[in-house]
C-alpha positions in Angstrom: -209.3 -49.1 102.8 -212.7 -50.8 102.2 -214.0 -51.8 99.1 -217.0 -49.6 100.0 -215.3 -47.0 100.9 -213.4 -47.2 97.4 -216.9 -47.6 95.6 -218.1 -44.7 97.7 -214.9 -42.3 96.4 -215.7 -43.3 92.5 -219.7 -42.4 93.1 -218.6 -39.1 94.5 -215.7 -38.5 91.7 -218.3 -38.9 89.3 -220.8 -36.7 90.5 -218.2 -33.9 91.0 -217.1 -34.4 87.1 -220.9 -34.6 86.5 -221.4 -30.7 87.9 -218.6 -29.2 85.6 -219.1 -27.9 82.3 -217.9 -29.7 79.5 -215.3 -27.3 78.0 -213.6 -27.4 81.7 -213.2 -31.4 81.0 -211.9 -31.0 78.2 -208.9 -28.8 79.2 -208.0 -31.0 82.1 -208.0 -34.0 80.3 -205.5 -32.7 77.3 -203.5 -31.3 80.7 -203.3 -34.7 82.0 -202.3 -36.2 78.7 -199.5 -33.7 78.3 -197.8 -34.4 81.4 -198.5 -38.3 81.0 -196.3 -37.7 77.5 -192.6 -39.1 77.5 -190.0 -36.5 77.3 -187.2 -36.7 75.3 -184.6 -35.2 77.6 -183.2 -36.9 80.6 -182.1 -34.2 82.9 -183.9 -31.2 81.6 -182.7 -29.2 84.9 -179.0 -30.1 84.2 -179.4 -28.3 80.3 -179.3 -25.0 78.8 -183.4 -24.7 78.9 -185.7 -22.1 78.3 -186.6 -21.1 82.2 -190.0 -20.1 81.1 -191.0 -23.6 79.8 -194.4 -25.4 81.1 -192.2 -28.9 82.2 -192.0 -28.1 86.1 -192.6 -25.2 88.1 -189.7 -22.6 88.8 -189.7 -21.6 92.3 -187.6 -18.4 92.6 -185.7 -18.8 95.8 -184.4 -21.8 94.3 -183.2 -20.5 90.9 -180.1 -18.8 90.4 -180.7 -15.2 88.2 -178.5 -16.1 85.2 -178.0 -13.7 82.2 -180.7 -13.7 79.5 -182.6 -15.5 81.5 -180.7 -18.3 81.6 -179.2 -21.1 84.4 -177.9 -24.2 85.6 -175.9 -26.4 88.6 -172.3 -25.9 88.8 -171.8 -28.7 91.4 -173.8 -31.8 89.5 -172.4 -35.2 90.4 -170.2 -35.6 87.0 -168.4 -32.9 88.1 -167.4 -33.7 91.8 -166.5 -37.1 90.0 -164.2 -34.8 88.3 -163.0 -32.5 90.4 -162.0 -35.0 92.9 -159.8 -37.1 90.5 -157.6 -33.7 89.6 -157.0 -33.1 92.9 -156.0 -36.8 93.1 -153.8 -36.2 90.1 -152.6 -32.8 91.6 -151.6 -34.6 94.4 -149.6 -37.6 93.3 -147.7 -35.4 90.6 -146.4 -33.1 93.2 -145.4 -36.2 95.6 -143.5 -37.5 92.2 -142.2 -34.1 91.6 -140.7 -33.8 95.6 -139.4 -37.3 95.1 -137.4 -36.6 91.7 -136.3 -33.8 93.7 -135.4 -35.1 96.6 -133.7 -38.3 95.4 -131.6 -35.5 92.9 -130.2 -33.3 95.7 -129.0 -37.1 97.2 -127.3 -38.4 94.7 -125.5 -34.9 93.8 -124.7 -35.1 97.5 -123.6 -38.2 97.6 -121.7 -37.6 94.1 -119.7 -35.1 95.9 -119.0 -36.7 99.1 -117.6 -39.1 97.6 -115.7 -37.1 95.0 -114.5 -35.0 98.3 -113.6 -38.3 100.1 -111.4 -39.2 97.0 -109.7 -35.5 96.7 -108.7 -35.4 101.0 -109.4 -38.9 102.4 -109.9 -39.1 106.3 -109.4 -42.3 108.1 -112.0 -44.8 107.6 -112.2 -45.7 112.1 -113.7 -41.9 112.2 -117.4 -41.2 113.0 -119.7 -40.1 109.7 -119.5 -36.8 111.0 -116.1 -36.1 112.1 -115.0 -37.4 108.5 -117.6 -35.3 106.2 -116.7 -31.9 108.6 -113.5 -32.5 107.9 -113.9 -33.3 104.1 -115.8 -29.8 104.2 -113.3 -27.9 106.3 -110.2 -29.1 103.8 -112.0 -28.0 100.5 -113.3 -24.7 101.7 -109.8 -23.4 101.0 -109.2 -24.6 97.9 -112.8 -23.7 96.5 -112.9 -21.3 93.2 -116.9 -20.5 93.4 -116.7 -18.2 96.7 -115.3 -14.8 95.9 -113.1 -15.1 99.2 -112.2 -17.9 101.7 -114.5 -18.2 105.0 -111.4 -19.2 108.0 -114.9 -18.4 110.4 -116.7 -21.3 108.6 -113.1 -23.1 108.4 -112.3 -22.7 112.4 -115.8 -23.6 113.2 -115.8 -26.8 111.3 -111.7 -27.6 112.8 -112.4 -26.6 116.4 -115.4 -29.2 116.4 -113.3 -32.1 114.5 -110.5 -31.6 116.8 -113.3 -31.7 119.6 -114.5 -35.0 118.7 -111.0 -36.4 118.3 -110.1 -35.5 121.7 -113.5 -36.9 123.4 -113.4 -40.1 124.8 -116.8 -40.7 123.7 -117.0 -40.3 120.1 -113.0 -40.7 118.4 -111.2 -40.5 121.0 -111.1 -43.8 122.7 -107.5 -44.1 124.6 -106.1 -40.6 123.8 -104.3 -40.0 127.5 -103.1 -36.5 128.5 -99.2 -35.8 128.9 -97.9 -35.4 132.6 -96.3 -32.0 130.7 -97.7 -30.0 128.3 -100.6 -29.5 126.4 -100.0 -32.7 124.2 -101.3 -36.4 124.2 -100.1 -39.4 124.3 -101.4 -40.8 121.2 -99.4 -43.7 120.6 -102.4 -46.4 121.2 -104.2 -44.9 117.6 -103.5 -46.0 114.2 -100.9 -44.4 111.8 -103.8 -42.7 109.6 -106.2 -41.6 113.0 -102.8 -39.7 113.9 -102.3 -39.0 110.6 -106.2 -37.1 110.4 -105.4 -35.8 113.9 -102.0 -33.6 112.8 -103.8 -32.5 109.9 -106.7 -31.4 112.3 -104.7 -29.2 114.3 -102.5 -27.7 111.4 -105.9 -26.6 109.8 -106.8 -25.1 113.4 -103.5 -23.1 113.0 -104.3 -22.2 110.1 -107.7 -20.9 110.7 -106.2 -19.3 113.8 -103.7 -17.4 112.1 -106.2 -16.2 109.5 -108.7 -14.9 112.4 -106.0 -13.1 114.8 -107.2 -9.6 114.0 -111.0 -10.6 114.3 -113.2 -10.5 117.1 -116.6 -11.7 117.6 -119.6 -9.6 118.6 -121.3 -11.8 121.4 -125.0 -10.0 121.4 -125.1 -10.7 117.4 -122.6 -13.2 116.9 -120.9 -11.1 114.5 -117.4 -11.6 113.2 -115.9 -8.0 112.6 -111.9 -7.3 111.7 -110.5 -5.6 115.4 -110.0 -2.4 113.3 -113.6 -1.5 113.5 -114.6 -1.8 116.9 -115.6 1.0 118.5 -114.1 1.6 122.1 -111.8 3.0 124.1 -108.4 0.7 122.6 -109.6 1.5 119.3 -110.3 5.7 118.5 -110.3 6.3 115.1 -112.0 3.0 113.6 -112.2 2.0 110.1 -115.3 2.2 108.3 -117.8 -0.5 107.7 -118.2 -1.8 104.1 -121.7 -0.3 102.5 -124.2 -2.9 103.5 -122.9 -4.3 106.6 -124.4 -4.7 110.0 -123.2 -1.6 112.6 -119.8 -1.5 113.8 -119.6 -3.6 117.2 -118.8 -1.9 120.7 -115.5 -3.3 122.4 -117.5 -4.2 125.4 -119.6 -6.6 123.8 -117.0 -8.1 121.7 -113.6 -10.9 122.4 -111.4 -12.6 120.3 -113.2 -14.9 117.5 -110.6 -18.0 117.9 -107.8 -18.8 119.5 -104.1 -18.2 118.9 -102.7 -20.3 117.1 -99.6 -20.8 119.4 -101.7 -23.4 121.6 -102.3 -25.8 118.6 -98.4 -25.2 117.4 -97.3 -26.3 121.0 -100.2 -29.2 121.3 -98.2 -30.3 118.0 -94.5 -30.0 119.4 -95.9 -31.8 122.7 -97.9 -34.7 121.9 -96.4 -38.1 121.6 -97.2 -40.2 118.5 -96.2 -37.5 115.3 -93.5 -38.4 113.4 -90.0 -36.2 113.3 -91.5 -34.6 109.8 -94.9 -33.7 111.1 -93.2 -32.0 114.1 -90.5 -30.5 111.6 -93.2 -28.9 109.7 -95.2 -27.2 112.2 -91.8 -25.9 114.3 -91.4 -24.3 110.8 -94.7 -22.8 110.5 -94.5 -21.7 114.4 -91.2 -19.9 113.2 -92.6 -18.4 110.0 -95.6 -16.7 112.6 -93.8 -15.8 115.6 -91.9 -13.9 113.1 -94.6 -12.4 111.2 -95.8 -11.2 114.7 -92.1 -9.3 115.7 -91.2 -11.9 118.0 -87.4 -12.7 116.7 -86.1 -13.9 119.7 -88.8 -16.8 119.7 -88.5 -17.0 116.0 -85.3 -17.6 116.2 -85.5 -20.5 119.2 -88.4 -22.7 116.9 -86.0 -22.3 113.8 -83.2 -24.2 116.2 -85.9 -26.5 117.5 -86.7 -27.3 114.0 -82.7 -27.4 112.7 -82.4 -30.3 115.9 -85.5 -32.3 114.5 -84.1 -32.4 111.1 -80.3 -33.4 112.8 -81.3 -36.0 114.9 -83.4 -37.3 111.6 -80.4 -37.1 109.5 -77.7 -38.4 111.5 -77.9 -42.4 112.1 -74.6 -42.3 113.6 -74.2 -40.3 116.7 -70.5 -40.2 116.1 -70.6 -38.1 112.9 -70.2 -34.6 112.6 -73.1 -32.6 111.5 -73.5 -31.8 108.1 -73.6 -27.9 108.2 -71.4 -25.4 110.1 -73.0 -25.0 113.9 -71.9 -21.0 113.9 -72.8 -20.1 110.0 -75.6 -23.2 109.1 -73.7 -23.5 105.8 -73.6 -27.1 104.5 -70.4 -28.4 103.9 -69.1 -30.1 100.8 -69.5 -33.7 101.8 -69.8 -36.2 99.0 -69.5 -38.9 101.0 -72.9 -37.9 102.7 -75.9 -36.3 101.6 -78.5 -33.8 103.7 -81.5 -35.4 104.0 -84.8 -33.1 102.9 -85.6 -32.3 106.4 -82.1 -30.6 106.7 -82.3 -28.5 103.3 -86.3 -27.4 103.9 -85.3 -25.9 107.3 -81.5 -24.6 106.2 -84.0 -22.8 103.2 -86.6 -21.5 106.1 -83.7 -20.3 108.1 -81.9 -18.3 105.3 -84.8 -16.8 104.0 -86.0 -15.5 107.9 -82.4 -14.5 108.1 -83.1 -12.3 104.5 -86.2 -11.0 105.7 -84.0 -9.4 108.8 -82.0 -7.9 106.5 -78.9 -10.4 107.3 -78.0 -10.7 103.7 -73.9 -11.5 104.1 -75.6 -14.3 106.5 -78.6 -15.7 104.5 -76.6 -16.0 101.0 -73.9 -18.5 101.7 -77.0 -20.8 103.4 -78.7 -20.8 100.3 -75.6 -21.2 97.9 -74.7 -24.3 100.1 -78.2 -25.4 99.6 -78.4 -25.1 96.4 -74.6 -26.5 95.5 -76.7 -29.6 97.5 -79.5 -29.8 95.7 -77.3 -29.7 92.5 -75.5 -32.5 93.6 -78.9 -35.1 94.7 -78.9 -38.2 92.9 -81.2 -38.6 89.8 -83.6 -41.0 89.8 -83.3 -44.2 88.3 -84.4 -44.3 84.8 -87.8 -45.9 83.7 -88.0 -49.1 82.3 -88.3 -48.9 78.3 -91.2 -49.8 76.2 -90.2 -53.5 74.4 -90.3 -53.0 70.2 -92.8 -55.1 68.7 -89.8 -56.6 66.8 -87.9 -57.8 69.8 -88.9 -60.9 71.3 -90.3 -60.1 74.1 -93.1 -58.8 71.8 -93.9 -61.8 70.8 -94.7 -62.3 74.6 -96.0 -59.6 76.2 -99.6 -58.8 74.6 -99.8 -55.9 72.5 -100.8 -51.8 74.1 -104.1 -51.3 73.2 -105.8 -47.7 73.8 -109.9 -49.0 73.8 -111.5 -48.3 77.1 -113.8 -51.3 77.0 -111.3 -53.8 78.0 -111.7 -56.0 80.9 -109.1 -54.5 83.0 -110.5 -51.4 83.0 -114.4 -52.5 83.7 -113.4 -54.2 86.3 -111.0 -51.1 87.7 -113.8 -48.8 87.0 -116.4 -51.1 89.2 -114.1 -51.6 92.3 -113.5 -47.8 92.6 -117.2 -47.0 91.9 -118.3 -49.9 94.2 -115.6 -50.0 96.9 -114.6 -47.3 99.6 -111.4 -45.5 98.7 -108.5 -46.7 100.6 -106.4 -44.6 102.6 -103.4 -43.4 101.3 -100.2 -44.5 102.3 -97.6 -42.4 104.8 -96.0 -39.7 103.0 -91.7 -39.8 103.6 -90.6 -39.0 106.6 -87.3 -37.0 105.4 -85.0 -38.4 107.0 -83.4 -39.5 103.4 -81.9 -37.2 100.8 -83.9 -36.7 98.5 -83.8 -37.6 94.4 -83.2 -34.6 91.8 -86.8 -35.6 90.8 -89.0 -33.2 89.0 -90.1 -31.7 92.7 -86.7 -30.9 93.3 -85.7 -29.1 90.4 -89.1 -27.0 91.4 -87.4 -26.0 94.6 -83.8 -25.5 92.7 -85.6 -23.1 90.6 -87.3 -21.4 93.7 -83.8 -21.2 95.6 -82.9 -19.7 92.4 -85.4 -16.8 92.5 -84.4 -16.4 96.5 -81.1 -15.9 95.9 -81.7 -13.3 92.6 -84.1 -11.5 94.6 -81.5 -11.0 97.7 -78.7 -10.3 95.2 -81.0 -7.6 93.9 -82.4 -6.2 96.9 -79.1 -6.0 98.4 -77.3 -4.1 95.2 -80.6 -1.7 95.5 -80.2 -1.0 99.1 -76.3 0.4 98.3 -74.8 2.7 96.7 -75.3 3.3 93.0 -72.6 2.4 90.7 -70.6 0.2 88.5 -70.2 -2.7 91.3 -74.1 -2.1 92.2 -75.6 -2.3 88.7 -73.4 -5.2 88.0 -74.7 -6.5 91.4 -78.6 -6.0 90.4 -77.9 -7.7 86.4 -76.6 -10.8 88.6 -79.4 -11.2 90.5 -81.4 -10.4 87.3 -80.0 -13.6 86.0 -80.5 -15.5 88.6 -84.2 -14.7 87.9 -84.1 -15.3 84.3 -82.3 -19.1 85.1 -85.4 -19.4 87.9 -88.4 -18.6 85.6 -86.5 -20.8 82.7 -86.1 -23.8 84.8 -89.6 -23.4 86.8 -91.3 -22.9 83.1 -89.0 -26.0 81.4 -90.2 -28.5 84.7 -93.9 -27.4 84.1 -94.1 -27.9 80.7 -93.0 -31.7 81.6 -95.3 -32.5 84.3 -98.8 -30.9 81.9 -97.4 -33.3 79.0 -96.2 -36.6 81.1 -99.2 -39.0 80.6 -98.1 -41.1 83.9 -99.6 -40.2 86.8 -96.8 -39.4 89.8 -99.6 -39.1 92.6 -99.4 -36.3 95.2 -95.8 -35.5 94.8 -96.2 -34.5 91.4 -99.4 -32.4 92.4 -96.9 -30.5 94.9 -94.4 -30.3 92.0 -96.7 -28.9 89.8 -98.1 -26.5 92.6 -94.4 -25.0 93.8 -93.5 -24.7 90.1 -96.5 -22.7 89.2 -95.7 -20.4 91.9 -92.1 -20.0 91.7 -93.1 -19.4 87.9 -95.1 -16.5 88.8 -93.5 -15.1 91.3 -90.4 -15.0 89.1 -92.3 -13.3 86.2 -93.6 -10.6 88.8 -89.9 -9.9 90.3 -88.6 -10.1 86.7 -90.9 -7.6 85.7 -90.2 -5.4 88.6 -86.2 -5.6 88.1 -86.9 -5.0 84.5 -88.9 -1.8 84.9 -87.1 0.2 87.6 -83.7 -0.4 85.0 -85.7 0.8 82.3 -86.6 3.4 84.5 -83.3 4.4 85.1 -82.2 4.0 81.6 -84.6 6.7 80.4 -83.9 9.0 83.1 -80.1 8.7 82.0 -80.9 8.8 77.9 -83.1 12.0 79.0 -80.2 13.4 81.4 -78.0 13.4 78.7 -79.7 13.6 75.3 -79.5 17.7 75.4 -75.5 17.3 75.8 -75.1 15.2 72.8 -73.3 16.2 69.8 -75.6 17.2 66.7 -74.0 15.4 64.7 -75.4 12.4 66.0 -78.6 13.4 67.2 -78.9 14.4 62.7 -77.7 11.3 62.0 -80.2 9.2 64.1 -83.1 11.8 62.6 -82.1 11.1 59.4 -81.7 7.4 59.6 -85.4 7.4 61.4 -86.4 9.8 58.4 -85.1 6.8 56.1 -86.4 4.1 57.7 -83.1 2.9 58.7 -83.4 3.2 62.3 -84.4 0.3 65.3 -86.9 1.9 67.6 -85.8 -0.8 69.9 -82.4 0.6 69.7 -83.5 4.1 70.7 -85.0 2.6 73.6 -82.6 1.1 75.1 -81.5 -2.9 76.3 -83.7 -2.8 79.6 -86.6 -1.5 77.8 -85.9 -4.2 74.8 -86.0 -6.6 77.8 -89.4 -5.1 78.8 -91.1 -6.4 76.1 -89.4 -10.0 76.2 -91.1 -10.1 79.9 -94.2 -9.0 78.4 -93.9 -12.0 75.6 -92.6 -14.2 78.3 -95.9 -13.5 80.7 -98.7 -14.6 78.4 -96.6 -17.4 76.7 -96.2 -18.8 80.4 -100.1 -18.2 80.9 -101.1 -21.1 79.0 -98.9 -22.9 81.3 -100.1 -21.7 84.4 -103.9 -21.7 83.5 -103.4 -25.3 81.2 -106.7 -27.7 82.5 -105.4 -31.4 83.6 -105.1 -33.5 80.5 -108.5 -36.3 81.1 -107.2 -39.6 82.0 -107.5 -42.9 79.5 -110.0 -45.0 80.6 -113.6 -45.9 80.7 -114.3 -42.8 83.0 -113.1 -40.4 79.4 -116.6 -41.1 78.0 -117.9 -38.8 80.8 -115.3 -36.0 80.3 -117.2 -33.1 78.5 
């Protein structure tokens, strides 16, 4: 612009000021002023202000209708500031939150693989996953937090170990197929991968044996007891449980596993198993072919199994056999002992016999037995403590108790740090065994076999004096079964030395030979009580009255023995009773928490 032009505006200005009256000046300069003035808030847009002021114009469609007249911005530039660092903070918390989580549900599972890995070790040249399905398939039976055992969860996980054993590709690297028979030819594996593998296929047995009366739905993949299918084999089926799917149709449904006679015969067959293993699983072959009413096969495994346990027991091809070939009663040879493999299948062999009802047969087998097992050696005593006053005191450092010794912080870090070592081959059998704490277990269960047959058999026959002296025989054989099983358990709760796995199975057979005694004692007890009363009540109208009114005056007087009145088998009730719950702090007795470092964790 021009400095003409400017002069030109300013003349014109003035002329136009010039034409108005003088109270109109006046009011537009005091206007001017006033909005030249400082003010004294900041942001008055941003405050609680009175809407109606002079400051700035209010435009409606840009105001927001607030009560009593009143409004301001939600979204100012503070608050985004703000906003935006809590959902920062929102953010990172719940990424520390799923970390702590996370990282938790590791460790407790590591914590419990490797507590698992302890409890059933698997051979350390087995895949990850053919070693923690294992781990998983061995505990499910043993596990106290499921109301009942899943065998459909158990087979699963054993038919897909015993999979991956037998595959080339993943664990089984050099396993050949026998020219006959289902079996392998495992010789090329190690001791435990043979070891892992027996135990593989006895768990598929079991699971096998478990599932024989279930079938699986194939259009739900159901697992539903054969009972209650619904077809033509099957009329009147059994209800389903409240709850539970609809009952399957027979044409949509086949067997859930397999029988369990393919994995007994892969056992027998396959090349690489030690006499023992075989021993065992001919035995448990017998035991279910004659569950299933097959006593002709029963009868062939039991000899298979008696021919293991000779050949294993006899060094000398020369010598006689032990036991008599027609009756399987031992003889009385001092000069040479029966080896554990001979007395566990003799024992199987009687007690199938009993279960026959071939008692004059099955009693002189276990008598032998247990005249056997009577006569084991004992094992060699344990070395004694040295006195502090003998001299070897002086040398050998003195017992102390403290966990914070060297020794055991550096036994605590090597099993916390290092992998668990596989345990060592159990005994084959072929020895006779020691009169160990184990063995007087099974004394005390051959015990209870034999006062149950004695029993059974003096039931079975006709009543009278022979019979009921018959039945208080085999009651005593019960009484000397539950005394010895109790006496044995009692030692193994309160020995502080740690025996390993054989005194876990010690502790195991005694606790059930202890309560199956208690249960047949109890049953023996009651039916003579029974008996007793019927008698007393048979004959207490025929009684003189003379002594009927003596016995109500001596029980006016307070002179009579209610226990008296009852009777000795129902005196003897109440000695079972007492007998029961003093052996149920036996049975139910927690392990005792071992010395060490690792007792400052026990609860």
């Amino acid at each position: 612009m021009m400095p003409g032009q400017i002069a030109s505006g300013w003349h014109r200005a003035s002329e136009v000021l010039k034409m108005q009256p003088p109270r109109t000046l006046i009011r537009r300069l005091l206007v001017l002023r006033s909005s030249k003035s400082p003010t004294t808030t900041t942001r008055r847009f941003t405050r609680h202000t009175n809407l109606a002021s002079r400051g700035r114009p209010q435009i409606p469609y840009l105001s927001v209708p607030l009560a009593r007249n009143q409004q301001f911005r939600y979204l100012t530039t503070e608050r985004k500031r703000w906003l935006a660092y809590e959902v920062f903070l929102g953010f990172k918390y719940t990424i520390y939150v799923w970390a702590i989580v996370g990282f938790s549900v590791v460790a407790y599972y590591s914590v419990q693989q490797e507590w698992l890995e302890r409890r059933y070790p698997t051979p350390h040249e087995w895949k990850f996953v053919t070693r923690l399905r294992f781990r998983l398939a061995k505990w499910a039976p043993d596990r106290t937090d499921l109301p009942q055992t899943d065998w459909v969860l158990i087979g699963n996980y054993a038919k897909n170990i015993l999979e991956r054993l037998e595959d080339p590709k993943i664990d089984g690297a050099g396993l050949q197929h026998e020219a006959e028979g289902p079996g392998y030819d495992a010789t090329v594996k190690s001791e435990p991968w043979r070891r892992g593998y027996y135990e593989a296929l006895m768990l598929c047995a079991k699971a096998a044996e478990n599932l024989d009366d279930q079938v699986v739905d194939k259009t739900r993949r159901l697992v539903f007891p054969s009972n209650q299918v619904v077809g033509p084999s099957n009329l009147n089926p059994k209800p389903i449980a409240h709850g539970s799917p609809s009952a399957p149709l027979e044409k949509d449904c086949e067997r859930a596993f397999e029988a369990p006679d393919g994995f007994y015969q892969k056992i027998l067959n396959t090349n690489g198993f030690t006499p023992k293993q075989k021993l065992d699983a001919a035995l448990e072959y017998a035991s279910w072919l004659d569950f299933k009413g097959l006593p002709d096969a029963s009868e062939l495994t039991y000899e298979w199994a008696l021919a293991l346990a000779t050949e294993t027991s006899s060094p000398a091809p020369q010598q006689p056999p032990l036991y008599d070939a027609q009756s399987y009663v031992l003889h009385h040879d001092t000069a040479r002992q029966p080896s554990e493999n001979l007395l566990k299948t003799l024992t199987a062999l009687a007690t199938q016999k009993a279960r026959k009802g071939d008692v004059s047969s099955a009693l002189p087998i276990l008598l032998s037995v247990l005249r056997a097992r009577r006569s084991l050696p004992q094992p060699p005593p344990q070395a004694a403590q040295p006195l502090y006053g003998s001299p070897s005191a002086a040398v050998a450092p003195p017992h102390t108790s403290s966990p914070w010794t060297m020794e055991n912080i550096t036994g605590i870090a090597k099993r916390l740090l290092a992998p668990p070592s596989y345990p060592p081959p159990p005994s084959d059998g072929a020895s006779p065994p020691i009169r160990d704490a184990r063995e007087l277990c099974e004394e005390a269960g051959l015990n209870l076999y034999i006062g149950e047959i004695i029993y059974a058999s003096s039931s079975t026959s006709s009543r009278g004096s022979s019979s009921s002296s018959s039945r208080e025989d085999g009651l005593a054989w019960t009484r000397e079964a539950v005394d010895l099983a109790e006496e044995q358990l009692h030692k193994l709760n309160s020995s502080s030395s740690s025996g390993g796995s054989r005194d876990d199975i010690a502790k195991k057979t005694c606790r059930e030979c202890l309560s199956s005694g208690l249960d047949n004692w109890r049953l023996m007890v009651a039916r003579l009580a029974r008996e007793e009363a019927e008698r007393q009540k048979a004959t207490g109208g025929s009684g003189s009255s003379g002594s009927s009114s003596s016995s109500w005056l001596a029980s006016l007087w307070g002179d009579g023995n209610p226990e008296d009145t009852r009777g000795r088998w129902a005196a003897e009730e109440n000695v079972v009773k007492e007998r029961t719950r003093r052996a149920l702090e036996v049975l139910e007795e927690s392990e005792t928490p071992k010395a060490g470092l690792g007792s400052l964790f026990w609860a």
